[in-house]
N, CA, C and O atoms as CSV, one atom per row, in Angstrom:
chain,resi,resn,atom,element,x,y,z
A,1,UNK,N,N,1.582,-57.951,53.694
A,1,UNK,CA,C,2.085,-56.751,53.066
A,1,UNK,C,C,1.095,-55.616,53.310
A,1,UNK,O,O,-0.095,-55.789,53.043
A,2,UNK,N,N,1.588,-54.338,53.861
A,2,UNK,CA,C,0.663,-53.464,54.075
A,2,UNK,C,C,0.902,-52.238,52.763
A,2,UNK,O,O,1.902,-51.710,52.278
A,3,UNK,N,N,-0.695,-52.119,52.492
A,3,UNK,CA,C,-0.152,-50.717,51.643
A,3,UNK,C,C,0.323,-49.794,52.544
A,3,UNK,O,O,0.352,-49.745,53.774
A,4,UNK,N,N,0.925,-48.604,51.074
A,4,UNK,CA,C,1.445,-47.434,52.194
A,4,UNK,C,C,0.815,-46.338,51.417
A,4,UNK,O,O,1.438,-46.182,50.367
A,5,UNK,N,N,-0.251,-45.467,51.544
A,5,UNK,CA,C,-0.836,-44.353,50.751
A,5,UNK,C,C,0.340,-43.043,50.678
A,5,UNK,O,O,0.199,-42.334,51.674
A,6,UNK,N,N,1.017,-42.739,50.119
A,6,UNK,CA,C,1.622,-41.497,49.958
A,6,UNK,C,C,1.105,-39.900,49.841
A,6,UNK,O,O,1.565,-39.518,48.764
A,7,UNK,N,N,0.725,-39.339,50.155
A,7,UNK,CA,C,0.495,-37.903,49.317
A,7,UNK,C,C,1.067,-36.850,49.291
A,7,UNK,O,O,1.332,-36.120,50.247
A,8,UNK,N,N,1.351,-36.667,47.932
A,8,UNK,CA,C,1.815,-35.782,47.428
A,8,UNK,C,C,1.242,-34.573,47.501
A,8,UNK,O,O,0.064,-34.490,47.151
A,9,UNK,N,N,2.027,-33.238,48.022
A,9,UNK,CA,C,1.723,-32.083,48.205
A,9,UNK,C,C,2.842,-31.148,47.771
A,9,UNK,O,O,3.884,-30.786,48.316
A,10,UNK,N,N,2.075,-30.793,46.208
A,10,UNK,CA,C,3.481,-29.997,45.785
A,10,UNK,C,C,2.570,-28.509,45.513
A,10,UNK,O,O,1.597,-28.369,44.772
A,11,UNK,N,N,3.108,-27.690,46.202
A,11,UNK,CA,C,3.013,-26.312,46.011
A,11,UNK,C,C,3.692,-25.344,45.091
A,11,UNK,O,O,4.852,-24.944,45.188
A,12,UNK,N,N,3.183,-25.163,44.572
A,12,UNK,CA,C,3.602,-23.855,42.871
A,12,UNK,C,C,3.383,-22.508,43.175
A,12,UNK,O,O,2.281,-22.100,43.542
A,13,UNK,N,N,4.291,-21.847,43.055
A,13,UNK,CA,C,4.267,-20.325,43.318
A,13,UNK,C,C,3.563,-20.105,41.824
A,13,UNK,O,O,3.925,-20.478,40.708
A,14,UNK,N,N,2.346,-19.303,42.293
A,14,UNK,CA,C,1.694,-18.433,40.974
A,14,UNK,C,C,2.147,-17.177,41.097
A,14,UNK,O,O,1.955,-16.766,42.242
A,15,UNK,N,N,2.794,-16.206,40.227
A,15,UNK,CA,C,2.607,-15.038,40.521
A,15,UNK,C,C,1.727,-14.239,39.204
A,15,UNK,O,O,1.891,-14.319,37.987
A,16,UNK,N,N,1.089,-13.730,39.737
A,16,UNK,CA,C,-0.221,-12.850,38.687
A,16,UNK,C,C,0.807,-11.228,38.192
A,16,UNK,O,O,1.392,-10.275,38.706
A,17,UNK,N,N,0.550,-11.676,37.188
A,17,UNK,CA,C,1.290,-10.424,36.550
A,17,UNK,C,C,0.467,-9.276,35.889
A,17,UNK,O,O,-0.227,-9.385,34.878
A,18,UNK,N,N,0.631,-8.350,36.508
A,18,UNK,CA,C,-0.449,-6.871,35.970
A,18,UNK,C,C,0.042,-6.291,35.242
A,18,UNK,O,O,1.036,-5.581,35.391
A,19,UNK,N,N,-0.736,-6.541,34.054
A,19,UNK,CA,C,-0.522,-5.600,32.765
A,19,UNK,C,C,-1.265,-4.200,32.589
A,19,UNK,O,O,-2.466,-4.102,32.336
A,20,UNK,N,N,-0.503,-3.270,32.736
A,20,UNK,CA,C,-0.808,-2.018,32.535
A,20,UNK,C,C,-2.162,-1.626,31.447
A,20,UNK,O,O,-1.983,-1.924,30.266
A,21,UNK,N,N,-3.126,-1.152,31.722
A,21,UNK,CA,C,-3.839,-0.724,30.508
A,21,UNK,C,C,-4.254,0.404,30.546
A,21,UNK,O,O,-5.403,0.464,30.111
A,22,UNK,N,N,-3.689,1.730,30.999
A,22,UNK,CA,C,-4.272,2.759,31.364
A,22,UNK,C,C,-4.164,3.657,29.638
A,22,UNK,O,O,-3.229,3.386,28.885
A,23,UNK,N,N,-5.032,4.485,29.317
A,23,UNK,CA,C,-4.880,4.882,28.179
A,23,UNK,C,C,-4.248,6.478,28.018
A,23,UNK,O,O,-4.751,7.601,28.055
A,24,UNK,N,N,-3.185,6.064,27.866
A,24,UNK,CA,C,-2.110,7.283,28.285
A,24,UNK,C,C,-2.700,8.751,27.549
A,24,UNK,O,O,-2.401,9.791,28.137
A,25,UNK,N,N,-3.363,8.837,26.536
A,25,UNK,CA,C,-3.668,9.781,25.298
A,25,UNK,C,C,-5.198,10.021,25.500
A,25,UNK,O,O,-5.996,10.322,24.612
A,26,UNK,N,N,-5.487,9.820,26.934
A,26,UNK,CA,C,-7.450,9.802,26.641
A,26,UNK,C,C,-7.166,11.324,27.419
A,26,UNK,O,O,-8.136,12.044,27.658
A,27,UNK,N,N,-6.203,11.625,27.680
A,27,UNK,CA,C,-6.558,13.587,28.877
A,27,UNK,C,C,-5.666,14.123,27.627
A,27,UNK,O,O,-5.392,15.317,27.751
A,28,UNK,N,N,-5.263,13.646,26.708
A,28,UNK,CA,C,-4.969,15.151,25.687
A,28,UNK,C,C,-5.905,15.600,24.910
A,28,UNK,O,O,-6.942,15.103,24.472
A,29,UNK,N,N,-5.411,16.580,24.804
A,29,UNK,CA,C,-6.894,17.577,24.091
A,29,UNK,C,C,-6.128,17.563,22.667
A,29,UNK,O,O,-6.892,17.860,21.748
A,30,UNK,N,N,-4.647,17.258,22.219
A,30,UNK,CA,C,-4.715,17.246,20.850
A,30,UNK,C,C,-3.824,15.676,20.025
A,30,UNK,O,O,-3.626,14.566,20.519
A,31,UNK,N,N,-3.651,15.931,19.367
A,31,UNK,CA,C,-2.971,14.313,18.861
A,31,UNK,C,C,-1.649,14.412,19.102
A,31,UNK,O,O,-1.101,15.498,19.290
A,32,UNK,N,N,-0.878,12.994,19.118
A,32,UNK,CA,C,0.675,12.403,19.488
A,32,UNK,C,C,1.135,13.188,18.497
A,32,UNK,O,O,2.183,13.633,18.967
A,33,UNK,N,N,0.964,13.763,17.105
A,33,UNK,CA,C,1.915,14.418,16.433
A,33,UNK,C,C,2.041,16.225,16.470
A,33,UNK,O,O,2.856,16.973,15.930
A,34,UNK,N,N,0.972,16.478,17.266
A,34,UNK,CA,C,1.093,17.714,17.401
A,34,UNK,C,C,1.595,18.258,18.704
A,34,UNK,O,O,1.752,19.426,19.061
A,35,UNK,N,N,1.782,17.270,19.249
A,35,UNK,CA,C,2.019,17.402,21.043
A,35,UNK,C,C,4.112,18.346,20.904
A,35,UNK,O,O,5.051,18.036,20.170
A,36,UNK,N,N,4.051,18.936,21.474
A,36,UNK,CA,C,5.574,19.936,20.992
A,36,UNK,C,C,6.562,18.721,21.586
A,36,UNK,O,O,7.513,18.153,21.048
A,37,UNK,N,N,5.851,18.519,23.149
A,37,UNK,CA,C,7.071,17.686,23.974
A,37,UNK,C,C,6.098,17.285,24.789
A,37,UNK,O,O,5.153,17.997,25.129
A,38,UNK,N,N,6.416,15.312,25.384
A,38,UNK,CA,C,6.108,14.607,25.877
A,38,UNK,C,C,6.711,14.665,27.386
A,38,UNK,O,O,6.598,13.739,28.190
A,39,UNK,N,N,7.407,15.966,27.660
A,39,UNK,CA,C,7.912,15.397,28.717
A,39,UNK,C,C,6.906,15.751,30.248
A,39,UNK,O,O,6.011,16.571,30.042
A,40,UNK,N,N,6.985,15.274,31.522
A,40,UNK,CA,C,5.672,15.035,32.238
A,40,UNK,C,C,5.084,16.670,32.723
A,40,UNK,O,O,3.926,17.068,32.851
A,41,UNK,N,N,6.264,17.316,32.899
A,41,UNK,CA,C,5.872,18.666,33.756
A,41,UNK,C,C,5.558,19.605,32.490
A,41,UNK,O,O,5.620,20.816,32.701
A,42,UNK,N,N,5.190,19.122,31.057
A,42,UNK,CA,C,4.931,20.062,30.404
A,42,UNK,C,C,3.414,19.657,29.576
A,42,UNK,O,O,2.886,20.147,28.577
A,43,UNK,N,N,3.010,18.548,30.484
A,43,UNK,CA,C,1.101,18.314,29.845
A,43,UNK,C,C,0.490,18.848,29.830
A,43,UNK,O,O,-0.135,19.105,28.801
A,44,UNK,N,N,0.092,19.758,31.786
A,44,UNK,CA,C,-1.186,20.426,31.669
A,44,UNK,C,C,-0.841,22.000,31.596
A,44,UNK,O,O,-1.603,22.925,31.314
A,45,UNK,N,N,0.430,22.034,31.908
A,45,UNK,CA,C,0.233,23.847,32.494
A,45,UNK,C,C,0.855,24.493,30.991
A,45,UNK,O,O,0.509,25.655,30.782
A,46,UNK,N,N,1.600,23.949,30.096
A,46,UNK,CA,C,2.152,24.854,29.145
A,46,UNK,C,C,1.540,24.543,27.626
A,46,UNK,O,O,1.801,25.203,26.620
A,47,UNK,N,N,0.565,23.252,27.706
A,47,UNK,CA,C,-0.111,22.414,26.527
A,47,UNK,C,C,-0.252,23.651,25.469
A,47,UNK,O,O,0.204,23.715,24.327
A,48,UNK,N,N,-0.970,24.552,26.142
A,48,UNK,CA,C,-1.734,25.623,25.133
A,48,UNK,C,C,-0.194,26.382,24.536
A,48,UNK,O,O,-0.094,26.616,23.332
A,49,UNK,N,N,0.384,26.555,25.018
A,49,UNK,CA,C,1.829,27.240,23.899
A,49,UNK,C,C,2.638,25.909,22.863
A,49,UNK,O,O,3.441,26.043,21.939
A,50,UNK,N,N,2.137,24.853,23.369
A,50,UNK,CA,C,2.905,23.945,22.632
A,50,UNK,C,C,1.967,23.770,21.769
A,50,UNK,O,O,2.525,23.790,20.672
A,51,UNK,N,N,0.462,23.553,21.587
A,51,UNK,CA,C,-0.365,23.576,20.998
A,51,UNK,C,C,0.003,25.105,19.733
A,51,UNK,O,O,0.481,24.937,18.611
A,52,UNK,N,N,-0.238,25.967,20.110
A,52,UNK,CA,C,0.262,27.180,19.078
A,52,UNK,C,C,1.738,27.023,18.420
A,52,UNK,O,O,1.989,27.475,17.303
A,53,UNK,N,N,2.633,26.380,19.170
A,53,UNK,CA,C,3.984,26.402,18.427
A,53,UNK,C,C,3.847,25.080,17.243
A,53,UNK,O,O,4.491,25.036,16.195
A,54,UNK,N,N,2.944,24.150,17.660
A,54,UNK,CA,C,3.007,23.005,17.145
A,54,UNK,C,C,2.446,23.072,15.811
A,54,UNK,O,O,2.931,22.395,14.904
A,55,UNK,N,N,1.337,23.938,15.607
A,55,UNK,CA,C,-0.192,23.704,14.726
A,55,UNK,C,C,0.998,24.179,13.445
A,55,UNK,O,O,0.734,23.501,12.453
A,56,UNK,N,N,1.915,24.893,13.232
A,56,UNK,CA,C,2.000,25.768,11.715
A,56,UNK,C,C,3.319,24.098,11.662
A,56,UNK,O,O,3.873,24.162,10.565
A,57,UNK,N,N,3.639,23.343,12.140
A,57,UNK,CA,C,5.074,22.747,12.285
A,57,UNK,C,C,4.206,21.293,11.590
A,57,UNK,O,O,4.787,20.756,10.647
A,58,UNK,N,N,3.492,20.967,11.830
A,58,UNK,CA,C,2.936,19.401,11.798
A,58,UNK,C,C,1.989,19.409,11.090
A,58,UNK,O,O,1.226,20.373,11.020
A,59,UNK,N,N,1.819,18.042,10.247
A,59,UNK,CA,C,0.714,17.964,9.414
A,59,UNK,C,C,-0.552,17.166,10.335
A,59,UNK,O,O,-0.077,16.081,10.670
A,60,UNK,N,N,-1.356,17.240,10.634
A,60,UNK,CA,C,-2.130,15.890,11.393
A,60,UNK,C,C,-2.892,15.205,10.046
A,60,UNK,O,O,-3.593,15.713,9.170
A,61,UNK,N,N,-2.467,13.921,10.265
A,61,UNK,CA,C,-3.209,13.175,9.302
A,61,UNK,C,C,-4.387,12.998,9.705
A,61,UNK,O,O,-5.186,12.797,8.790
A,62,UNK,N,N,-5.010,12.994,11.231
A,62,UNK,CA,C,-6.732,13.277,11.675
A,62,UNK,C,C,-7.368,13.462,11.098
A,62,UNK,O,O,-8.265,12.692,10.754
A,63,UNK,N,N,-7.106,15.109,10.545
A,63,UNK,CA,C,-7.964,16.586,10.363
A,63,UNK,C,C,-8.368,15.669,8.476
A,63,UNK,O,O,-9.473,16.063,8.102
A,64,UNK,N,N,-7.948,15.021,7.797
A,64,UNK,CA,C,-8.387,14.514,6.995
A,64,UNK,C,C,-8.838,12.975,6.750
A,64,UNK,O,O,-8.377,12.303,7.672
A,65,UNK,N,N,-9.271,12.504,6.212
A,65,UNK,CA,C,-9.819,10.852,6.515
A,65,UNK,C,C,-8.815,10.550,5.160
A,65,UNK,O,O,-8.509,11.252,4.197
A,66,UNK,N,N,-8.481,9.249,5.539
A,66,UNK,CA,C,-7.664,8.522,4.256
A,66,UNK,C,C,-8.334,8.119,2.882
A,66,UNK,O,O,-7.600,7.698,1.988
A,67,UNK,N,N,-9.827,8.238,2.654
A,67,UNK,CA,C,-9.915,8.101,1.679
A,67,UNK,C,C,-9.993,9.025,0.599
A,67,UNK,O,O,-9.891,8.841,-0.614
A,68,UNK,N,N,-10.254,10.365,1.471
A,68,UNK,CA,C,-9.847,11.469,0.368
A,68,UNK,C,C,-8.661,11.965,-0.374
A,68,UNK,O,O,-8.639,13.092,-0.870
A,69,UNK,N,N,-7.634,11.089,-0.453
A,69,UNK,CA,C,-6.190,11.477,-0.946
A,69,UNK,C,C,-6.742,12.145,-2.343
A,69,UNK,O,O,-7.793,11.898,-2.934
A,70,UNK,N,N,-5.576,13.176,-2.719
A,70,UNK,CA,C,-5.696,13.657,-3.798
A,70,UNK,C,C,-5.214,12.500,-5.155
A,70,UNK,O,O,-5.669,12.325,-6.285
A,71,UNK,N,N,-4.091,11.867,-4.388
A,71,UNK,CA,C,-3.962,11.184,-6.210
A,71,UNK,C,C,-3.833,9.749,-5.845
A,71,UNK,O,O,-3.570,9.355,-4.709
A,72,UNK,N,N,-4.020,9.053,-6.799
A,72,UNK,CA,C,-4.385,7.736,-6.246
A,72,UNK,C,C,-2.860,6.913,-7.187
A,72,UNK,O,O,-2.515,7.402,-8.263
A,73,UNK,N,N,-2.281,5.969,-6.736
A,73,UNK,CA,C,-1.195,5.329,-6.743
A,73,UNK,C,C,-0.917,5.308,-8.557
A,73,UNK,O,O,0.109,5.838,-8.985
A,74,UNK,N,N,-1.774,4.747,-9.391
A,74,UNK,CA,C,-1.321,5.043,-10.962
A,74,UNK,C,C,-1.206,6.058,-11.405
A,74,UNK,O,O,-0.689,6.139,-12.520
A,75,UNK,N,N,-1.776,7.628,-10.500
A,75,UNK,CA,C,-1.188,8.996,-11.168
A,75,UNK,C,C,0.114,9.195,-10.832
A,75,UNK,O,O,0.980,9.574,-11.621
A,76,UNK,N,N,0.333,8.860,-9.268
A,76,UNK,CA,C,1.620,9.314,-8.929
A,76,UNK,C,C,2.785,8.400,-10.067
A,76,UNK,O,O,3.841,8.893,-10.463
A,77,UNK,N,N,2.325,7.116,-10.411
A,77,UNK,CA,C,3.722,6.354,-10.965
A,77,UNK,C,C,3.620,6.986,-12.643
A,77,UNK,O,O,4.570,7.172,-13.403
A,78,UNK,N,N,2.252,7.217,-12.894
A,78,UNK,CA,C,2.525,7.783,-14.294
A,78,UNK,C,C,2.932,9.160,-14.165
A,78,UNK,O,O,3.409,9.476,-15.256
A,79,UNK,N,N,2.979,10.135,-13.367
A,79,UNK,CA,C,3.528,10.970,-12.969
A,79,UNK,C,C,5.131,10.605,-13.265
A,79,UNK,O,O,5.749,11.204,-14.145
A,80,UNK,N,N,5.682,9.670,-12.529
A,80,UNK,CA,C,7.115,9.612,-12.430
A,80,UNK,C,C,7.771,9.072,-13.193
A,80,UNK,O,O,8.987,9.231,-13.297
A,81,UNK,N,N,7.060,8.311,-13.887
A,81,UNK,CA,C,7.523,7.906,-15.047
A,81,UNK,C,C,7.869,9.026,-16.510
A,81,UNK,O,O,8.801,9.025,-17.314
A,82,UNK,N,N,6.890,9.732,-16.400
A,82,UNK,CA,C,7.126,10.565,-17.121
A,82,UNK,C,C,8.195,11.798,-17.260
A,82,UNK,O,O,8.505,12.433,-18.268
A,83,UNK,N,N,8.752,11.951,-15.628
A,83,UNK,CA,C,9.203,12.753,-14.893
A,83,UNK,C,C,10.562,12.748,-14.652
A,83,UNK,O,O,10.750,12.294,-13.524
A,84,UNK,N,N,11.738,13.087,-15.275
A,84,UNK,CA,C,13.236,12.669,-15.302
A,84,UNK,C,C,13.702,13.706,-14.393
A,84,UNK,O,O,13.867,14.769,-14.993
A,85,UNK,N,N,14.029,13.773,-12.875
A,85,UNK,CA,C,14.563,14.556,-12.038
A,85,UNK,C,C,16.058,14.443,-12.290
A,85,UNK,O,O,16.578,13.387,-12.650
A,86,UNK,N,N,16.844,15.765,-12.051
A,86,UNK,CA,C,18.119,15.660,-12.350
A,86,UNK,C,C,18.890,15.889,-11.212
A,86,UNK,O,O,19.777,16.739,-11.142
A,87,UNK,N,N,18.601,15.240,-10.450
A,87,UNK,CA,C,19.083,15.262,-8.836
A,87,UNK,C,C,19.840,13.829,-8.787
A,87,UNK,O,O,19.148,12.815,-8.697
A,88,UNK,N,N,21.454,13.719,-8.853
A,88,UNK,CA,C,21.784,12.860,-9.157
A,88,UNK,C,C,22.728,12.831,-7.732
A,88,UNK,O,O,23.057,13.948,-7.332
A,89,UNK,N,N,22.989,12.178,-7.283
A,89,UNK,CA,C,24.076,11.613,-6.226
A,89,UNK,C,C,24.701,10.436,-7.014
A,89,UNK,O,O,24.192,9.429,-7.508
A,90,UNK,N,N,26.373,11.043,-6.953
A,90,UNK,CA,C,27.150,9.632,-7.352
A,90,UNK,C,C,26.563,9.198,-8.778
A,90,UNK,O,O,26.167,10.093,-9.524
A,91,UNK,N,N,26.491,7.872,-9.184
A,91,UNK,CA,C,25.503,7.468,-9.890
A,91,UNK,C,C,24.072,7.086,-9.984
A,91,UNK,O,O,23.373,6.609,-10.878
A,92,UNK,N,N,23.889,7.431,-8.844
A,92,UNK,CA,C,22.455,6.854,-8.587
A,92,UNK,C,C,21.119,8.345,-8.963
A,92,UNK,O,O,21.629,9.461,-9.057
A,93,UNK,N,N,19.884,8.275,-9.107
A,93,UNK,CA,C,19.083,9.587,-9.394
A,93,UNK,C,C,18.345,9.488,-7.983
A,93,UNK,O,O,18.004,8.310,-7.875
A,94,UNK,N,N,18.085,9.956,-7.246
A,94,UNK,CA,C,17.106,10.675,-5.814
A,94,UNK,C,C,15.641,11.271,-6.458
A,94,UNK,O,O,15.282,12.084,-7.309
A,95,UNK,N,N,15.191,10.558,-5.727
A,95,UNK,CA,C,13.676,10.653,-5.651
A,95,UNK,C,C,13.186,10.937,-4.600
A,95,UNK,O,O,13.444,10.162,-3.678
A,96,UNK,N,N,12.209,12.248,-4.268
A,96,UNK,CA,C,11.530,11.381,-2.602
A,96,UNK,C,C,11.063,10.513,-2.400
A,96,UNK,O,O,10.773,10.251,-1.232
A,97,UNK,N,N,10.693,9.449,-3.658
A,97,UNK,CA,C,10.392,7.759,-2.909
A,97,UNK,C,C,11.010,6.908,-3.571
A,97,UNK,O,O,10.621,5.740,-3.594
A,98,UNK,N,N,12.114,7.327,-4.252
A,98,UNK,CA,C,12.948,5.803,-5.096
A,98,UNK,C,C,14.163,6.463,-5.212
A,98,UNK,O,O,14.319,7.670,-5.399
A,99,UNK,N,N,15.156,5.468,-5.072
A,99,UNK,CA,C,16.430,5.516,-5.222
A,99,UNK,C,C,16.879,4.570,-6.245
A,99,UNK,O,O,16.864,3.350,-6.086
A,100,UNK,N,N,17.216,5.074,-7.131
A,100,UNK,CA,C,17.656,4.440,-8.864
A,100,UNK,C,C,18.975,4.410,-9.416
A,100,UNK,O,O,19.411,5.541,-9.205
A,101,UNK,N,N,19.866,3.731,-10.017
A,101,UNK,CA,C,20.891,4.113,-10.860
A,101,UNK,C,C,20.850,4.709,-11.879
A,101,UNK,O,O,19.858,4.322,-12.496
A,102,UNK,N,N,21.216,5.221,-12.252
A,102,UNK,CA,C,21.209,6.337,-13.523
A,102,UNK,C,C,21.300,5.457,-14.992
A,102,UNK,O,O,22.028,4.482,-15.179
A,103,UNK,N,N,20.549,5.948,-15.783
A,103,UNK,CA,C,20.540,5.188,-17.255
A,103,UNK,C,C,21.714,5.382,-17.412
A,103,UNK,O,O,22.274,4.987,-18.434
């Protein structure tokens, strides 16, 4: 009986997949919420009018750090609690942050 050595030669397609990492926001000179319009032919040459139309329109949350908020979460609810708005839709009362049924 003779052996018989076999070999196996199995070839696998690798394909290497390139993930983008370019940092799209490192050539603006101001932040994603003040930017007027994203679109491409209006980055470098018109920035500075979108920049002036933008500044009175947008708040930037940047220009302040988050820990300086003015009121801290138990003023605002004792605030609202105290606070009976008469802005009623239907039966329900409107809040800018809660939507309620009416006593």
């Amino acid at each position: 009986m003779q052996r018989v050595r076999a070999a196996c030669v199995v070839a696998v397609g690798v394909r290497h997949l390139k993930v983008r990492q370019e940092n799209f926001f490192r050539n603006e000179a101001v932040s994603h919420a003040r930017r007027g319009s994203w679109a491409p032919q209006t980055t470098a040459k018109k920035q500075g009018a979108f920049v002036r139309f933008a500044r009175s329109n947008f708040y930037d949350k940047e220009d302040t750090p988050a820990d300086l908020e003015p009121f801290c979460e138990e003023q605002v609810e004792a605030h609202r609690n105290g606070y009976t708005p008469d802005v009623y839709i239907y039966k329900y009362t409107v809040t800018p942050t809660h939507f309620s049924l009416r006593p």
